[in-house]
N, C-alpha and C positions, 0 to 999 in steps of 0.2 A: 652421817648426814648426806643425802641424797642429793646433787648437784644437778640443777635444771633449767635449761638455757630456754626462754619463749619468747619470739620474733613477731612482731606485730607492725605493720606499718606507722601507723599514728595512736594518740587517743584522743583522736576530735569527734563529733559527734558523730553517734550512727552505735547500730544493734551491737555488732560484733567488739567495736570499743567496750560498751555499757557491759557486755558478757563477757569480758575478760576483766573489766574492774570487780565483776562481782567476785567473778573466778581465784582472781589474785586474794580477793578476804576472805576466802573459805579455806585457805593452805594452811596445813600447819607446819610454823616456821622453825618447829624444833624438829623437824626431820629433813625436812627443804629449803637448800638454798636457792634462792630464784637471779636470775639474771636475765632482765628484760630487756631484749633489742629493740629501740626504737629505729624508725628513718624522717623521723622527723621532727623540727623543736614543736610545732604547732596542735599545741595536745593540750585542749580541753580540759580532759578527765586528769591530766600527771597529778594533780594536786590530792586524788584521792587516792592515789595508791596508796598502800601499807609502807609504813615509813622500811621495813626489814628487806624491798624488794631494792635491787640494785639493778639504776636505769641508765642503760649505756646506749652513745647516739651512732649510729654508723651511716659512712655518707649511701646515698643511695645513686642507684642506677641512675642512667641516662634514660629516656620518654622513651627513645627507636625502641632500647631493650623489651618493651612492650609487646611487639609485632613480631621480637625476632624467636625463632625457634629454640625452644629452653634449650636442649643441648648444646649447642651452639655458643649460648652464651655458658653456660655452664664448663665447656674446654677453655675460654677465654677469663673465668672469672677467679681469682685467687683471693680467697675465705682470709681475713684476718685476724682473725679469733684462734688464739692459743691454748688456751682454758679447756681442757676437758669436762667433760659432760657424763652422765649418765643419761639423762635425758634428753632429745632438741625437737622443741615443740613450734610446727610451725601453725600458728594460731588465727593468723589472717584468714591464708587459703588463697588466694587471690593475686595477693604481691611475688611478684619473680625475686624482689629482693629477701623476703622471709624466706622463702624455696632454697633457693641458694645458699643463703647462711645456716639455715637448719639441717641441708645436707652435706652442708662439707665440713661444716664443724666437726670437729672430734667427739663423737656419741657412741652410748651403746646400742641407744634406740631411738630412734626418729619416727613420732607422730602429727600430724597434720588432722586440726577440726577440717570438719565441712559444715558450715553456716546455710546452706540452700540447697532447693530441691533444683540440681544442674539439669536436669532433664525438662523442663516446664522453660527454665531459666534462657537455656538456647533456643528454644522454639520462639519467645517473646523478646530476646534480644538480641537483634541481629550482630550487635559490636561484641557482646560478650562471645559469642559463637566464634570471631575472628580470632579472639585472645585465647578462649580456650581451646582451638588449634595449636598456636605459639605454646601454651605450655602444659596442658597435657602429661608430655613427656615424665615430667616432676615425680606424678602419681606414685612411680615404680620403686624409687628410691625409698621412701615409708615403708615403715612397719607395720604401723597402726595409723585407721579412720575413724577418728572421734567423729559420729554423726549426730546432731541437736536433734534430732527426731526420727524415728521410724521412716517417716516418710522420706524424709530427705537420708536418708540409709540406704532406703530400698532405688528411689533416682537414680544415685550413685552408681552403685551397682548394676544397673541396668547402664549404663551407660560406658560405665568404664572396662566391666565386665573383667575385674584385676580379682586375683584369688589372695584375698591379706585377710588381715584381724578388723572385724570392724564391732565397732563398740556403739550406742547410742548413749551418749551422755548429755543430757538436756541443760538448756541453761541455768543456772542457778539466780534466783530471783532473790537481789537485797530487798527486803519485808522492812528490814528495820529502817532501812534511810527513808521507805517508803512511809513510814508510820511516822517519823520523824518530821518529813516535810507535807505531808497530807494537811495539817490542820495551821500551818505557817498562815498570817495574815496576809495577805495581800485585797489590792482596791478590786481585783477582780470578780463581777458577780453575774449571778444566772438570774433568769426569769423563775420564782421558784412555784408559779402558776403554772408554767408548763411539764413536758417528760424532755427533760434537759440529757441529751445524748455527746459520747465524745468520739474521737478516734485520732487516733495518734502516731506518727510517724514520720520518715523523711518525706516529701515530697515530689516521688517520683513513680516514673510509670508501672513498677513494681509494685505499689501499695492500692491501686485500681481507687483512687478517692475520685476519681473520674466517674468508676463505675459505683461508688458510695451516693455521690452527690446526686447521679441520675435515679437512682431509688429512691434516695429519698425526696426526690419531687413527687415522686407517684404516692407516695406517705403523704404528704400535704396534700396533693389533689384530689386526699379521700376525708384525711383530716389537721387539724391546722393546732392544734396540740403541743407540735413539738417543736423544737431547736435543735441543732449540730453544731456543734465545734469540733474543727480540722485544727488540731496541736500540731505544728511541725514547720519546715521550710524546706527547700528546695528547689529545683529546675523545674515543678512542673508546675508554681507557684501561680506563676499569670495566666498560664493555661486553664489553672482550677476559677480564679476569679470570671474571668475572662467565660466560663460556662455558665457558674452562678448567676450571670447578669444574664446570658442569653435563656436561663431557665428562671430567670424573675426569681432567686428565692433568694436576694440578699435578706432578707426579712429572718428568714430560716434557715442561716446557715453564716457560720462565720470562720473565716481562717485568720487564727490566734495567732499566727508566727510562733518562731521557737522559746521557746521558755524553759527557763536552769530548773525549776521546779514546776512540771509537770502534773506531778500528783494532786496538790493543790487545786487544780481545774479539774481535775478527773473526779478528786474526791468531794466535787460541788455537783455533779451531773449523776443523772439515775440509772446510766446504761452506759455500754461501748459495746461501738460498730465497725466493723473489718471486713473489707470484700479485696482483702489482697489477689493478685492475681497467683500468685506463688508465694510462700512462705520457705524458710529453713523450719522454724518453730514458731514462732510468732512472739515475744516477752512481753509485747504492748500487753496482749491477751489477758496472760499471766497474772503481768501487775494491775489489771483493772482486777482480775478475781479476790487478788488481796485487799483488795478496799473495797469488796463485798457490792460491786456492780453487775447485775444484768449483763450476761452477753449475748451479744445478737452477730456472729459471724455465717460466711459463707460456707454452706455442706463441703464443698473441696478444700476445706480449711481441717477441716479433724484428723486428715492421718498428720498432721503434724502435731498432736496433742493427744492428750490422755483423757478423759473423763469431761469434752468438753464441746458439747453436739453443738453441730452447725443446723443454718434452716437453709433449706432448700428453698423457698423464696426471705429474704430479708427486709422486704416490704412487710410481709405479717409479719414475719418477728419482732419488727418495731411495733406495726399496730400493736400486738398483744401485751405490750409491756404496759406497767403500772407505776407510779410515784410510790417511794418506798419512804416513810418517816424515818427509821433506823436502819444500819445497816451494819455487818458486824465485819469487822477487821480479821483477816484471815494472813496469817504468819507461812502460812504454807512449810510449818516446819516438816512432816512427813516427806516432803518435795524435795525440799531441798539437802534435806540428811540422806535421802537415799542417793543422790547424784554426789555428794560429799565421799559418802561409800565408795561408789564408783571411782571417782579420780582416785584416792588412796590405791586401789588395789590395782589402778592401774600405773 
């Protein structure tokens, strides 16, 4: 049995949590033992991990460690993990605490996912560009680049311009928890007169609901048809309300806050809409296709996806849509057997 060490910072809400719970249920535990590093108790998702997954807490860095140059702390830092490994996956990407334990652990191989397109990521955010100075350095240590998508493979690459193994291994979408909680009761309800549209994510300047919500005014100002719902919370919370009102469309457009079941609202609405500015992959995407929704994303959204065309304007992509009586339920098993594949043979 195969022994395989995977660092994560938390499992609170957010993409890269949700893709590693999914992650963690597609193993098979008769060949792998898992040994999950947390750094932190405040985790959401712990409750659903596989009860066979053994979750260990280790304290974490200091804030400065942030800024300071990974090497640096890297001569300073002494690995407490005695446990050998076959494998030490650091799964974050992000945290200097995953980095660190995943390469000084005792491994035969250490691989690191990449959740985003880094190249897009530093142009749009000037604080991420100061940390990925500080750690950088990490990259070299790795064996293997787990990439979510082509695109954010090809980013990578272009940017880091490191000569390794690079793999794209795409999220793997739970269908089932998704078909489980899709038809759950709740008092929540749509206008079922109108094209009841959704889009879902954190709340920050990365997911462009900024630039959602300004399209979809120019959609009402041609026709009055439709509804949005904004599933999600975060920092750019008051900012998004705070436009709604200055574009008059509380009427036609609502921000849901976060909700533990998601699906349920999405699986009441006839479409989902994404004008992210940057993706890794996108899984909102994903998990609206498996509930047999309409997508209407941005053309610079598809090298992060397979078989699933963007519109070059997203104003007619919405006009063109239609109210669907039925819809059918897509398990996306082909999807996720071949990404199944993938992990085993790597």
């Amino acid at each position: 049995m195969k022994k395989v060490a995977i660092f994560q910072k938390d499992l609170n809400i957010g993409g890269i949590e949700r893709s590693l719970i999914n992650f963690l249920h597609c193993i098979d535990y008769s060949k792998y033992e898992i040994d999950l590093y947390l750094f932190s108790k405040n985790n959401l998702f712990v409750k659903e991990i596989d009860k066979r997954v053994n979750v260990i807490y280790l304290d974490k860095l200091p804030s400065i460690t942030k800024v300071l140059k990974f090497n640096l702390i890297k001569k300073m830092y002494k690995c407490k993990i005695t446990k050998e490994y076959d494998i030490a996956i650091d799964y974050n990407s992000y945290s200097t605490d995953c980095a660190l334990n995943a390469i000084m652990c005792s491994a035969k191989k250490r691989i690191i996912w990449v959740h985003n397109d880094i190249e897009v990521k530093l142009k749009e955010e000037p604080k991420y560009k100061i940390l990925f100075n500080a750690f950088k350095a990490k990259y070299k240590y790795f064996d293997t680049f787990c990439c979510v998508s082509k695109g954010a493979k090809d980013a990578f690459i272009r940017v880091t311009k490191l000569d390794k193994e690079y793999l794209v291994v795409p999220n793997i979408i739970d269908t089932k928890k998704i078909e489980e909680q899709k038809d759950i009761k709740t008092d929540f309800k749509v206008n079922d007169k109108l094209i009841n549209i959704c889009s879902t994510g954190r709340l920050v300047h990365q997911k462009g609901f900024d630039l959602l919500i300004e399209e979809f005014k120019k959609v009402i100002d041609e026709k009055k048809d439709y509804h949005l719902y904004i599933i999600g919370d975060g920092e750019e919370k008051d900012n998004l309300q705070k436009l709604i009102k200055e574009l008059k469309m509380e009427e036609y457009i609502t921000l849901t806050g976060k909700y533990d079941n998601p699906f349920n609202i999405m699986n009441k609405c006839d479409a989902f809409a994404l004008m992210s500015r940057y993706e890794g992959q996108g899984m909102a995407i994903l998990e609206a296709e498996s509930l047999g929704l309409d997508i209407v994303i941005s053309k610079h959204l598809e090298k992060y996806l397979d078989d699933i065309k963007g519109y070059d304007s997203v104003k007619e992509g919405i006009l063109s849509l239609k109210k669907h009586k039925k819809r059918k339920f897509d398990n996306l098993k082909e999807y996720n057997d071949k990404i199944i594949k993938i992990v085993n043979n790597l």
